[in-house]
Each structure stands twice: as structure tokens, then as C-alpha cells.
C-alpha atoms as a printed R data frame, in Angstrom:
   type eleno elety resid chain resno       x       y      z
1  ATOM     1    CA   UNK     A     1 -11.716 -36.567 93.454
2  ATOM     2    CA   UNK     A     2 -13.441 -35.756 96.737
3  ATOM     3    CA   UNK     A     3 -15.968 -32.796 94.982
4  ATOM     4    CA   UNK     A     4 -17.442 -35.915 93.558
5  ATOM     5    CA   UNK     A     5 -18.560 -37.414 96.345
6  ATOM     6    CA   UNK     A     6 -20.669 -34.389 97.771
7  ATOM     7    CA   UNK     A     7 -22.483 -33.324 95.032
8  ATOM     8    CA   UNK     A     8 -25.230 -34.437 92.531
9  ATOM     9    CA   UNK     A     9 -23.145 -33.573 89.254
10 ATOM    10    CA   UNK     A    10 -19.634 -32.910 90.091
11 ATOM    11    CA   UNK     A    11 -18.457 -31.081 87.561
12 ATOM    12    CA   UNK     A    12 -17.653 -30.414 83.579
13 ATOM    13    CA   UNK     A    13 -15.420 -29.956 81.301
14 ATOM    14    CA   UNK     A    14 -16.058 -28.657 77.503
15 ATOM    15    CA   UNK     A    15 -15.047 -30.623 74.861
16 ATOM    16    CA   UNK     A    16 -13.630 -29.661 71.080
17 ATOM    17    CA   UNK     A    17 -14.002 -31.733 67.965
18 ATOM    18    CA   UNK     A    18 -10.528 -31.625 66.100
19 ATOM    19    CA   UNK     A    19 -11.227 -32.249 62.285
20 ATOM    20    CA   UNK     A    20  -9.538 -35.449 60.554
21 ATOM    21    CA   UNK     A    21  -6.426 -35.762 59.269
22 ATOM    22    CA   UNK     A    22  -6.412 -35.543 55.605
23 ATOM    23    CA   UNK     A    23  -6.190 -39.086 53.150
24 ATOM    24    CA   UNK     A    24  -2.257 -38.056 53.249
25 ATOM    25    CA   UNK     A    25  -1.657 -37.999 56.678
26 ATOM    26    CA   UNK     A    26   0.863 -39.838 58.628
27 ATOM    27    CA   UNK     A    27   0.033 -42.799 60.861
28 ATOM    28    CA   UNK     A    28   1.687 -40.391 63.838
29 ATOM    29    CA   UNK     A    29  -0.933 -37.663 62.638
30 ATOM    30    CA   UNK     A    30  -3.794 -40.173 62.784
31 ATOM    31    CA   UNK     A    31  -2.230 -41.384 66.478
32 ATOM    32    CA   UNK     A    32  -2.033 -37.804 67.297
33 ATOM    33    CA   UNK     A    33  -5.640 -37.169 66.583
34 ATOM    34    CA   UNK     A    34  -7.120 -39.989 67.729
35 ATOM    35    CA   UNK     A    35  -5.510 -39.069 71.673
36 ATOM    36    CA   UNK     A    36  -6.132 -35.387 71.364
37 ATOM    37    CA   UNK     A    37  -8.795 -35.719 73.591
38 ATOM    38    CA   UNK     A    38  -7.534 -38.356 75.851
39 ATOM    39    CA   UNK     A    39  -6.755 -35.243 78.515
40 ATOM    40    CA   UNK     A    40 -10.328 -34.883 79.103
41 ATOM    41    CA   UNK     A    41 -11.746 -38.279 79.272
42 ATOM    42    CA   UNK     A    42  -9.216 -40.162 80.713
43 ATOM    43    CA   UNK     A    43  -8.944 -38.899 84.610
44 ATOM    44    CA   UNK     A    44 -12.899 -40.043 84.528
45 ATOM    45    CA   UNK     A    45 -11.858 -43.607 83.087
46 ATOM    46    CA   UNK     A    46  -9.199 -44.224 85.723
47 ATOM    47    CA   UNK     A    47 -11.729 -43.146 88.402
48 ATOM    48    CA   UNK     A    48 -14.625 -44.646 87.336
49 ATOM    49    CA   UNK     A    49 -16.923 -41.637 87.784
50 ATOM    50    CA   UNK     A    50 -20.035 -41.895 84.934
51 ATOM    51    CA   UNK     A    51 -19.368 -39.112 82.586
52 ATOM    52    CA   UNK     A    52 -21.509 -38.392 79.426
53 ATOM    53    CA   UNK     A    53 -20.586 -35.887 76.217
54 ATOM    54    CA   UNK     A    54 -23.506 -33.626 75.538
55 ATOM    55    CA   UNK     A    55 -23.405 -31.523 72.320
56 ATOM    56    CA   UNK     A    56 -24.054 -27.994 72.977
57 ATOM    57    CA   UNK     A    57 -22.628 -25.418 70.195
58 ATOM    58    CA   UNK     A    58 -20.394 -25.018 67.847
59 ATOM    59    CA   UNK     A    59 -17.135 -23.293 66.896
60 ATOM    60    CA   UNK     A    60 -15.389 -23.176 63.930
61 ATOM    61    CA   UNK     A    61 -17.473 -25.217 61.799
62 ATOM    62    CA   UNK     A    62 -16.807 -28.802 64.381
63 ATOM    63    CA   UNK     A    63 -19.215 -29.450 67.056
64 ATOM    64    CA   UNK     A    64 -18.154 -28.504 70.692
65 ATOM    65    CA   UNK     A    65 -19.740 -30.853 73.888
66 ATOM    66    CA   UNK     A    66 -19.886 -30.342 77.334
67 ATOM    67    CA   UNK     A    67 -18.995 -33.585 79.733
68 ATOM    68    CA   UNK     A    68 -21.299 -33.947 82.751
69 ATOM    69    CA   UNK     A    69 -19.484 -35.646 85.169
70 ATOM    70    CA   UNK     A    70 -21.169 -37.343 88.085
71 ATOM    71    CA   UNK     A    71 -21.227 -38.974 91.897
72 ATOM    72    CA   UNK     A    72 -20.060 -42.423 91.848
73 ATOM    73    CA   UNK     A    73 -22.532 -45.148 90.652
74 ATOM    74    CA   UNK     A    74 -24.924 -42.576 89.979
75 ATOM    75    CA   UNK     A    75 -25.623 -42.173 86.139
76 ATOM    76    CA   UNK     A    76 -28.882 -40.856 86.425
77 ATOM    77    CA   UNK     A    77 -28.201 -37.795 87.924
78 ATOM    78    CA   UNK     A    78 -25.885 -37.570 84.339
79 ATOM    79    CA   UNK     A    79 -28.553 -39.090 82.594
80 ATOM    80    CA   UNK     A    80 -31.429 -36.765 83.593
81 ATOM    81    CA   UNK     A    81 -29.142 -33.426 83.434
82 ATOM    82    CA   UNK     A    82 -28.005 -34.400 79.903
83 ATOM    83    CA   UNK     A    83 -31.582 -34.367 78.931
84 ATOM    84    CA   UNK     A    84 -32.576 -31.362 80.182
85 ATOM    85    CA   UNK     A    85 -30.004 -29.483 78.627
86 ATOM    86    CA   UNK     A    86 -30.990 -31.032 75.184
87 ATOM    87    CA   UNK     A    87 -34.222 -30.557 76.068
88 ATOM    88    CA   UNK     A    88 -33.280 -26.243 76.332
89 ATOM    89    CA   UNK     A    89 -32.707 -25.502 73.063
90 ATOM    90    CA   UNK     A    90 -30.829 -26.140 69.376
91 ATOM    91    CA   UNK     A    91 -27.655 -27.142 70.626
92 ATOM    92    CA   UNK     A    92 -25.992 -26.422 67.124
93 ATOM    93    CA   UNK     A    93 -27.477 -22.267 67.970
94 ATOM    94    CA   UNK     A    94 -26.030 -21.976 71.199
């Protein structure tokens, strides 16, 4: 990812929470669930860039996050943005 390498925080990406499978479900529906997210997350795990999940609203009833991704070997830049935006307000009333 060459953005990351020129700028203080590179980039996000939102995240959704998915709500659990019922007591019922399948072990493929529990699998399913449990990678849903794996989209999001993973291109930061193969590349090694710091990345943190901050919560910041809320949509249908499941919380929604937004990743801060950052430079290299520089968590924090993640670190301090993450708490500033806590800092800003409710997250759960944005």
C-alpha cells in the first residue's frame, strides 16, 4: 500500500457488527459469521500496518466502528487519533 507510507493515518474503513447466529444455527452459519468481517481486517494483517477499531455509531440496533489505519510501525499516530475521536462525543449518538 504505498498511501501508507506518506501519510500520518492512511486511511479507514467502517466496520458493521453482524448479530449472532441463533442457539440453532449450523456450524457453517457460525463459520460464516465468524469471517464476515475478515474482508476488512485481513489486507492490514498480511501487511502489517497497525490498525485499531474505534466505535462510533450505530445502525440497526449493532454497533458500527471505524478502523484507523496507520504508517508502518507507527501506532501512535492510531493511538492518539482513536482518542480524540472518543474524546468528540457519545459514540453510540453519532
Amino acid at each position: 500500500m504505498p498511501c501508507c507510507s506518506r501519510s500520518s493515518l492512511a486511511l479507514t474503513t467502517p466496520i458493521k457488527a453482524s448479530k449472532l447466529p441463533g442457539p440453532k444455527a449450523t456450524r457453517e452459519e457460525y463459520v460464516d459469521k465468524a469471517l464476515n468481517m475478515i474482508g476488512n481486517t485481513s489486507p492490514f494483517d498480511i501487511t502489517h500496518h497497525p490498525a485499531m477499531a474505534v466505535p462510533c455509531g450505530m445502525s440497526e440496533g449493532l454497533p458500527v466502528s471505524l478502523m484507523l489505519v496507520g504508517k508502518h510501525f507507527d501506532e501512535p499516530t492510531i493511538y492518539r487519533a482513536a482518542f480524540a475521536f472518543e474524546r468528540a462525543g457519545d459514540w453510540k449518538k453519532m
